[in-house]
C-alpha positions in Angstrom: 14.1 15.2 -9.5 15.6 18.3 -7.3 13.7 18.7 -3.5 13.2 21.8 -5.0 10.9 20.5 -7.7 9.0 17.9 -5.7 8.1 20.6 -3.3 6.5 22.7 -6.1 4.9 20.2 -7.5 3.4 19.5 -4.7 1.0 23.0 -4.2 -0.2 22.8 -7.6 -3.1 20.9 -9.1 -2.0 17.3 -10.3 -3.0 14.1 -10.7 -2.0 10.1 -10.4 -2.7 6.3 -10.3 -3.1 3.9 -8.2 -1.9 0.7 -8.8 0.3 -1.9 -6.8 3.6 -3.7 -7.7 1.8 -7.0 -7.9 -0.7 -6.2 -10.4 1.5 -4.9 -13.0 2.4 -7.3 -16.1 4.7 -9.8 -16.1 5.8 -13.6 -16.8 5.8 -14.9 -13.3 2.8 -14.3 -11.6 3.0 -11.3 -10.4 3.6 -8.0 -11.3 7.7 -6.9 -10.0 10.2 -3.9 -10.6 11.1 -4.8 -13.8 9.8 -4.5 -17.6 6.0 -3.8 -16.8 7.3 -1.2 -13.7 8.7 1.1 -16.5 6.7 0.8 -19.2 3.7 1.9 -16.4 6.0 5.0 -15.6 6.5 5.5 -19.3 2.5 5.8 -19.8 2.5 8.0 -16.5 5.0 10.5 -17.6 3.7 10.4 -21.1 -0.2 11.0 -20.1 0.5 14.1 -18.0 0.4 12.5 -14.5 2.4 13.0 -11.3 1.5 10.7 -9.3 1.9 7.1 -8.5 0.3 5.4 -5.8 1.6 1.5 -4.5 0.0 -0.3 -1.7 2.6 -1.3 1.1 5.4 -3.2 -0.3 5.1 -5.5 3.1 5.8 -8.8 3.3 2.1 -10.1 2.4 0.0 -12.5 4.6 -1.4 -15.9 3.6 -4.4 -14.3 2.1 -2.1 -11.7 0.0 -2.7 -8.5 2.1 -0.1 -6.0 2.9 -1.7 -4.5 6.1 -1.1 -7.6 8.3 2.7 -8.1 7.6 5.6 -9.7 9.3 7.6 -6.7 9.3 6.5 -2.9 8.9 10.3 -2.5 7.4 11.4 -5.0 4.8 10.4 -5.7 1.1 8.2 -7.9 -0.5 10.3 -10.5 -1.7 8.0 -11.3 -4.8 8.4 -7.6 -6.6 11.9 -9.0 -7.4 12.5 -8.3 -11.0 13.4 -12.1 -11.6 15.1 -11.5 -15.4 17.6 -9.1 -13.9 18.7 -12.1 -11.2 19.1 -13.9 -14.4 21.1 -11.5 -16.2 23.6 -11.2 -13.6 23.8 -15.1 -13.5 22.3 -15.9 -10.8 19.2 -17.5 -12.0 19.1 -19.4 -15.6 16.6 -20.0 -17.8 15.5 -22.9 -17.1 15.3 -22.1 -13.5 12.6 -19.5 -14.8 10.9 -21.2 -17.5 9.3 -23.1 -14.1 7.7 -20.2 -13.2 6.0 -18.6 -16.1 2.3 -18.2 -15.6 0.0 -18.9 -18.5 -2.6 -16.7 -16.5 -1.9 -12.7 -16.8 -5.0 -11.5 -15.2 -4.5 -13.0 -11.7 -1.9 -12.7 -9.1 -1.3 -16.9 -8.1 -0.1 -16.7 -4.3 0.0 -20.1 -4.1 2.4 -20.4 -7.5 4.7 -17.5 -5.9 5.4 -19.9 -3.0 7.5 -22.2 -5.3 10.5 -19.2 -6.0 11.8 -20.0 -2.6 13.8 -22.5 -3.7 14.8 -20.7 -6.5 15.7 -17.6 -4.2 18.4 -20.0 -1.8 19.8 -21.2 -5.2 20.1 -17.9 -6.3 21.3 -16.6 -3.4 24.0 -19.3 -2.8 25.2 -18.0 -6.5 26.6 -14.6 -4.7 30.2 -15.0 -4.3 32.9 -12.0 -3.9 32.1 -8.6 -3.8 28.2 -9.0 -4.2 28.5 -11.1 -1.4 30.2 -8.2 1.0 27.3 -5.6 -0.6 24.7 -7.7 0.6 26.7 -7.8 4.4 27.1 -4.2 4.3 23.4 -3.9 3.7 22.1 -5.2 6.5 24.9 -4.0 9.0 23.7 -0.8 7.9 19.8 -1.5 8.4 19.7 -3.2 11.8 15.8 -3.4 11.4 16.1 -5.9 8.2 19.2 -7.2 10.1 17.1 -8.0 12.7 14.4 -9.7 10.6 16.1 -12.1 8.5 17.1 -13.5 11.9 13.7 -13.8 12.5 12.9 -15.1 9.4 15.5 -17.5 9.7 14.7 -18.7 13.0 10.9 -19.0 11.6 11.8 -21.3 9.0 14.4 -23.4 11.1 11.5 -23.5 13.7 9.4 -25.1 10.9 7.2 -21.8 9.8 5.8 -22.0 13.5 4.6 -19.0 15.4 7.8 -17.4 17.3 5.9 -17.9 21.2 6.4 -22.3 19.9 10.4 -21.7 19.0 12.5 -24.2 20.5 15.4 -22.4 22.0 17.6 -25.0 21.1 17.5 -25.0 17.4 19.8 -22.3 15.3 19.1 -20.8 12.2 20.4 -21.9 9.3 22.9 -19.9 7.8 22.1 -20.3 4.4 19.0 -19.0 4.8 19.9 -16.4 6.8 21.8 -15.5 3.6 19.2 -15.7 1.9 17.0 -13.2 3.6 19.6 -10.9 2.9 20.0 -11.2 0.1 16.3 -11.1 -0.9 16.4 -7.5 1.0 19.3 -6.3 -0.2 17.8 -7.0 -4.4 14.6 -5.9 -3.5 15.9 -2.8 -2.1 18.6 -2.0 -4.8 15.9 -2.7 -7.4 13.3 -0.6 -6.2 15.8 2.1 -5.8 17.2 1.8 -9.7 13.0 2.0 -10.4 12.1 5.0 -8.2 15.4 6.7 -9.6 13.9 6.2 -13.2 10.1 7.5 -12.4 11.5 10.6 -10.7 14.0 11.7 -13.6 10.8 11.1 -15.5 9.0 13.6 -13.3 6.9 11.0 -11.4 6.7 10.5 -7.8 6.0 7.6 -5.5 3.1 7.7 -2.9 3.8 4.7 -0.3 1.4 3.3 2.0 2.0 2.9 5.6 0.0 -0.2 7.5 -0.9 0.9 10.9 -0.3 -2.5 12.4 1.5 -5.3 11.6 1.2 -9.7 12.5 1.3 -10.5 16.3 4.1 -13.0 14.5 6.3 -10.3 13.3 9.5 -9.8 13.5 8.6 -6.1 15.6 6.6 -7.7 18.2 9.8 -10.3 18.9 12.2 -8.1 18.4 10.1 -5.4 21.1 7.4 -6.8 22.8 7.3 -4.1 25.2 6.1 -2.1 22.0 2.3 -3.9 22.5 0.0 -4.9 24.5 0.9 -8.5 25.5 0.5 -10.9 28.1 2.9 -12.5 29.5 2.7 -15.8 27.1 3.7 -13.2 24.3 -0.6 -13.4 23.4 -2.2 -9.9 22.8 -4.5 -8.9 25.3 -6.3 -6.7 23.0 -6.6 -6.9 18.9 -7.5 -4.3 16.5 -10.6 -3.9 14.2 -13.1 -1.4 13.2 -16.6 -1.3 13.8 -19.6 -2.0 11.2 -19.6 1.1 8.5 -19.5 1.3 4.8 -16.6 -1.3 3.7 -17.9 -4.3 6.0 -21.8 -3.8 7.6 -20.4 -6.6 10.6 -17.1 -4.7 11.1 -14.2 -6.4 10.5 -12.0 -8.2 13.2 -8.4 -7.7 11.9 -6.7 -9.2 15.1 -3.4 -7.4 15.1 -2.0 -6.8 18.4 -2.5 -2.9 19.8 0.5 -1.1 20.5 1.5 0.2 23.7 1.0 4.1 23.2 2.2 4.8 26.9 5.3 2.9 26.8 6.0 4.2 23.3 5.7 7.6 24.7 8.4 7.0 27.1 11.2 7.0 24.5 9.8 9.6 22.2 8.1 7.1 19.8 11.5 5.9 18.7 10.0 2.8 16.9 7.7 5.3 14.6 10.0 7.9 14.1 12.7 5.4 12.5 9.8 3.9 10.4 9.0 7.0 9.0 12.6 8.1 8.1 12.9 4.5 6.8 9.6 4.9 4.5 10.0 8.3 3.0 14.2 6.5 2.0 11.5 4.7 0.3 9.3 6.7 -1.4 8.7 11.0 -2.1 5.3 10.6 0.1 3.1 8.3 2.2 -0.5 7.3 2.8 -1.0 6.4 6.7 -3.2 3.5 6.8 -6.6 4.0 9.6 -5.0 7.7 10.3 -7.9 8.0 13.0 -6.2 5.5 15.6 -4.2 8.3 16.3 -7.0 10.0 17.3 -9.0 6.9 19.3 -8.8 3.4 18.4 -11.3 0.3 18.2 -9.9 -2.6 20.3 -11.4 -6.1 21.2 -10.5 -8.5 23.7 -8.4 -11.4 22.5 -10.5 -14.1 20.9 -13.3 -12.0 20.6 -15.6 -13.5 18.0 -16.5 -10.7 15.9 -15.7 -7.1 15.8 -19.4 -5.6 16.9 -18.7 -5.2 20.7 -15.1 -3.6 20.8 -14.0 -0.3 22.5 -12.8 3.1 21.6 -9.3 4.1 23.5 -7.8 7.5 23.2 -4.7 7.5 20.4 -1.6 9.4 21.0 -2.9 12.3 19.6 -1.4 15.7 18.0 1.7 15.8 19.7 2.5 12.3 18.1 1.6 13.6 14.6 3.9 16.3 15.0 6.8 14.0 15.6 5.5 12.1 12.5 5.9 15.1 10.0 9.1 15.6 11.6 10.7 12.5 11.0 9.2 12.6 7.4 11.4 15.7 6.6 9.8 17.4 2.9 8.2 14.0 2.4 4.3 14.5 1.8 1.9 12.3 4.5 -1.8 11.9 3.3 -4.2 11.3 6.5 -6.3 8.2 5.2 -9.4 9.7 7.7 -11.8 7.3 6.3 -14.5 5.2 8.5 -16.1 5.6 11.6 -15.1 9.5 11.8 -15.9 12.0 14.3 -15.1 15.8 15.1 -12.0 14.6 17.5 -10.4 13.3 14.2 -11.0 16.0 11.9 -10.1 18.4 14.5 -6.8 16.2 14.4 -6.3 16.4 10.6 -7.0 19.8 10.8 -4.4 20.8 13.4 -1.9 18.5 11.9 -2.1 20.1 8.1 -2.1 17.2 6.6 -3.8 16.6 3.1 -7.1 14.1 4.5 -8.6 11.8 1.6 -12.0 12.4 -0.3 -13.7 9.2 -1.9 -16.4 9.8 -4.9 -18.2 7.1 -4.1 -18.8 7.8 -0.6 -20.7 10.8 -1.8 -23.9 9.6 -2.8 -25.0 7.5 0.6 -26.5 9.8 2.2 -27.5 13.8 2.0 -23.7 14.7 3.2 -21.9 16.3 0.6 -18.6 15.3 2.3 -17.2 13.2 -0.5 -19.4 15.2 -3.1 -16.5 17.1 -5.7 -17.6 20.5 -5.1 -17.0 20.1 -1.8 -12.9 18.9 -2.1 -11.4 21.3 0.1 -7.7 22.4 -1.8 -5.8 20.8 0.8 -6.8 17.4 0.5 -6.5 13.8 -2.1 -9.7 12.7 -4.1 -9.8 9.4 -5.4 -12.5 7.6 -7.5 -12.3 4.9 -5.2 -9.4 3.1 -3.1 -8.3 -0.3 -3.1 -11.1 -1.1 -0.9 -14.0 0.0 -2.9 -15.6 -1.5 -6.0 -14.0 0.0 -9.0 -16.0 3.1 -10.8 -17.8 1.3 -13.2 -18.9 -1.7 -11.2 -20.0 0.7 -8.6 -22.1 2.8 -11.3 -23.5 -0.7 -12.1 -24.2 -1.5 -8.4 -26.1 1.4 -7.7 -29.8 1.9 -6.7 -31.3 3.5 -9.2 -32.3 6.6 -7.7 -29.1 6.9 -6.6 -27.6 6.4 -9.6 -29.6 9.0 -11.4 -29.1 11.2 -8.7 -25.4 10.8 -9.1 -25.2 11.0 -12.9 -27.3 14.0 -12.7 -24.9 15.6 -10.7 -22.0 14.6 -13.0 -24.0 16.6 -15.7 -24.9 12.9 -17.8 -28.3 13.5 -18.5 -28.8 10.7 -20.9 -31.2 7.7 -20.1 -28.3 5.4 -21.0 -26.8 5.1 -17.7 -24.8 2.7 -18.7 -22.3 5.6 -20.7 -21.8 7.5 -17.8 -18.5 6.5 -16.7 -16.6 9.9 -18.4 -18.7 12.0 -16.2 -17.9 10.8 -13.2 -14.3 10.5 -13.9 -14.7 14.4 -15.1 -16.2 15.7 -11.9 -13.7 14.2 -9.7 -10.8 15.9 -12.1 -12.7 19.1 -12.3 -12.6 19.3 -8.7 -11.3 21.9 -6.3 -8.4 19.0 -4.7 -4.8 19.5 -5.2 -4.4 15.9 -6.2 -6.6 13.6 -7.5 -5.5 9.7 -7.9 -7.6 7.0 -9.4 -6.8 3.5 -9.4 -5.6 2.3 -13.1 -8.7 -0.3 -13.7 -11.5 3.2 -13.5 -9.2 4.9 -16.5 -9.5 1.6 -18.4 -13.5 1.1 -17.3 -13.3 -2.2 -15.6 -15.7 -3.6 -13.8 -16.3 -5.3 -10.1 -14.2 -8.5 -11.2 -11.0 -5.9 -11.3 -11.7 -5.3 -7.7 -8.9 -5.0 -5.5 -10.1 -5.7 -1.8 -13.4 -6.5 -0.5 -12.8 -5.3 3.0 -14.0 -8.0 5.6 -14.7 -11.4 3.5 -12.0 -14.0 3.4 -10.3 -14.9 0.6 -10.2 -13.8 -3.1 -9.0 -10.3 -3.1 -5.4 -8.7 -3.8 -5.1 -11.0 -7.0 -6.1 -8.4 -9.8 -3.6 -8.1 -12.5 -3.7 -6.1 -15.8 -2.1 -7.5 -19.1 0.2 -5.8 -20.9 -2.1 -5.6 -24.2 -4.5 -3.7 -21.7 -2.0 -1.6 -20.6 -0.6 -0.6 -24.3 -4.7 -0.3 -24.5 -4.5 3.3 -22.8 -3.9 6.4 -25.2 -1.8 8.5 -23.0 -2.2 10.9 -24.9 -5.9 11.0 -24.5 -4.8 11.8 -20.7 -2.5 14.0 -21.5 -5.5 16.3 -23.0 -7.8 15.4 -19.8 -5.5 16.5 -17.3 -4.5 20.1 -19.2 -7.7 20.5 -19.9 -8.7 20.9 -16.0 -5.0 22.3 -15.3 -3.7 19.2 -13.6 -1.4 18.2 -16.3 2.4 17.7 -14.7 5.0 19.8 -16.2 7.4 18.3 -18.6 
């Protein structure tokens, strides 16, 4: 798609999904760029959407987030289409018979962790001219350069946190290799996929984590960049305070960055990530937008996240430099939480599109995140990948909330139970320039579809959807939805 196009797109009424790479369909566990990828932008294009929204395609933790990665620059080694490794005879079919998962509906973390093996084998395969693609690469992306030494250090170190290396022991050059190479497919892959959604009329939204591991390849690479001690140990982690994702806060632990050394060289490090993430994608979500504004820190080893700290953020002049490095790529302000006037003030002055979330609407007597109240310039969503999904939401509800709500949908019916449609309708009726919900509130899942429960260990990111479900979707039934309230992309 022309710049051109994007850029008009992008001041008219439209719509989009959200759903991540991982819980798209597919034989090995978890969803990838391949088959499922395009069928998914197939339904897209055909049901009259614009939009599609991934979660950060980070390297995930043990736990299967994306917001607490090893890197803030390379790929998630696990969204490698596996069948086209195979096709170019790299992988064979016994190799991936191994790693077909009977279960569809759930992403298996633990499962993924046996491809490894199958990734060196693969990657010892590349011989001749693949071989000098994959060198170029990386020569010409210093920043993954840079971390598949540290991955390969990690591993020859025995997985251990970087502050325990032993100087002594080299990196194997295999897996060194092998890093590469994982970048370089994930990469070229994603690229081939993106190409095909945008000749298709869809564009990518990305998300951006605000902070990444304390054992990442960007603190060792520049630990100047953070606050650290001088064991390499963060004197202060990040976290947010109690709200309405996690009543006891959650303690995330990250390390904080140094905002005043940062500023010293212009913010290099963030300016080259954003240039790096819009090569990525045609527009970004920044995760916890409001650090920028002030931040919640907490002393190292701090128990929980109650008794924390708000420090002043780097402010407008850094979101300027932001939107500058980002070019005609869109940035959405993800201004949710513990807000106050200084950051709406900030997402104000900046221009940026803030976000709007149904289901915060009905907590209170604020009609913040009420539809009528969408202000053009922003994104609505049904929910994020925090929230419970619509439907088990509707379901969780008090009930006076709940009629309250419903009521204000225009379902009048005592069968609450139906009232889904509404909701869905008030959020696309809206006065937003986009509005995205996430794939499992079009096909009316409940609470076990959930994405994240924010601040309770274990059990979230998993949520995959079958390719029978998928098919499941009439797109031309959304096709009709979004021209009838004028969000309906042009074809």
């Amino acid at each position: 798609m022309k710049e051109n196009n994007i850029k008009e797109t992008r001041q008219k009424r439209r719509s989009g999904v959200l759903l991540h790479i991982s819980s798209l369909p597919g034989p090995y566990g978890c969803g990838s760029f391949g088959k499922g990828a395009r069928q998914f932008v197939d339904f897209l294009a055909a049901a009259g959407f614009t939009y599609w929204q991934v979660l950060p395609f980070a390297w995930p933790d043990d736990s299967g987030s994306p917001y607490k990665s090893v890197s803030a620059f390379a790929g998630n080694p696990y969204f490698i289409d596996l069948d086209e490794l195979a096709s170019e005879g790299l992988l064979t079919q016994d190799e991936l018979a191994g790693l077909v998962e009977a279960q569809p509906y759930v992403c298996d973390f633990d499962a993924l962790q046996k491809r490894f093996p199958l990734y060196l084998a693969a990657s010892r395969r590349v011989n001749g001219e693949k071989r000098r693609a994959v060198f170029s690469f990386v020569s010409e992306n210093p920043r993954l350069e840079s971390f598949c030494h540290f991955m390969a250090k990690k591993e020859a170190n025995g997985g251990k946190p970087f502050r325990q290396w032993d100087p002594a022991v080299q990196e194997d050059a295999d897996l060194y290799f092998m890093h590469c190479f994982l970048q370089y497919t994930f990469f070229t892959q994603w690229k081939a996929l993106k190409r095909y959604a945008n000749e298709k009329g869809i564009l990518i939204i990305g998300d951006m984590p605000i902070y990444v591991d304390i054992d990442s390849a960007d603190v060792y690479e520049a630990p100047e960049n953070f606050l650290l001690d001088e064991q390499m140990r963060p004197t202060l982690v990040a976290g947010v305070p109690p709200d309405y994702f996690a009543p006891e806060g959650q303690l995330w632990g990250n390390p904080i960055y140094n905002w005043e050394r940062m500023k010293e060289n212009g913010y290099a490090w963030w300016q080259e990530r954003m240039a790096h993430t819009m090569k990525i994608y045609d527009g970004v979500r920044i995760d916890h937008f409001r650090a920028f504004s002030s931040y919640y820190a907490l002393p190292a080893g701090a128990e929980n996240a109650k008794n924390g700290k708000w420090y002043p953020g780097p402010g407008l002049s850094f979101v300027k430099l932001l939107k500058k490095a980002a070019g005609r790529g869109m940035i959405i302000a993800e201004d949710l939480g513990d807000i106050d006037d200084d950051v709406r003030h900030l997402v104000e002055k900046s221009g940026l599109p803030g976000m709007r979330v149904f289901q915060f609407g009905f907590d209170g007597e604020d009609d913040y995140h009420r539809p009528h109240a969408y202000p053009k310039n922003c994104v609505a969503y049904s929910g994020t990948h925090d929230n419970n999904t619509l439907l088990g939401y509707l379901w969780e509800c008090e009930e006076g909330k709940r009629r309250f709500m419903l009521d204000y949908c225009g379902y009048h019916d005592a069968d609450w139970t139906k009232g889904l449609p509404a909701m869905r309708e008030a959020i696309f009726r809206s006065h937003a320039d986009i509005v995205i919900f996430p794939l499992q509130d079009l096909l009316g899942y409940g609470a076990d579809t959930r994405m994240n429960v924010p601040g309770v260990a274990g059990g979230s990111w998993r949520y995959r959807v079958s390719k029978e479900q998928l098919a499941s979707l009439d797109p031309a039934v959304w096709d009709q939805v979004n021209r009838l309230f004028g969000r309906r992309r042009p074809v």
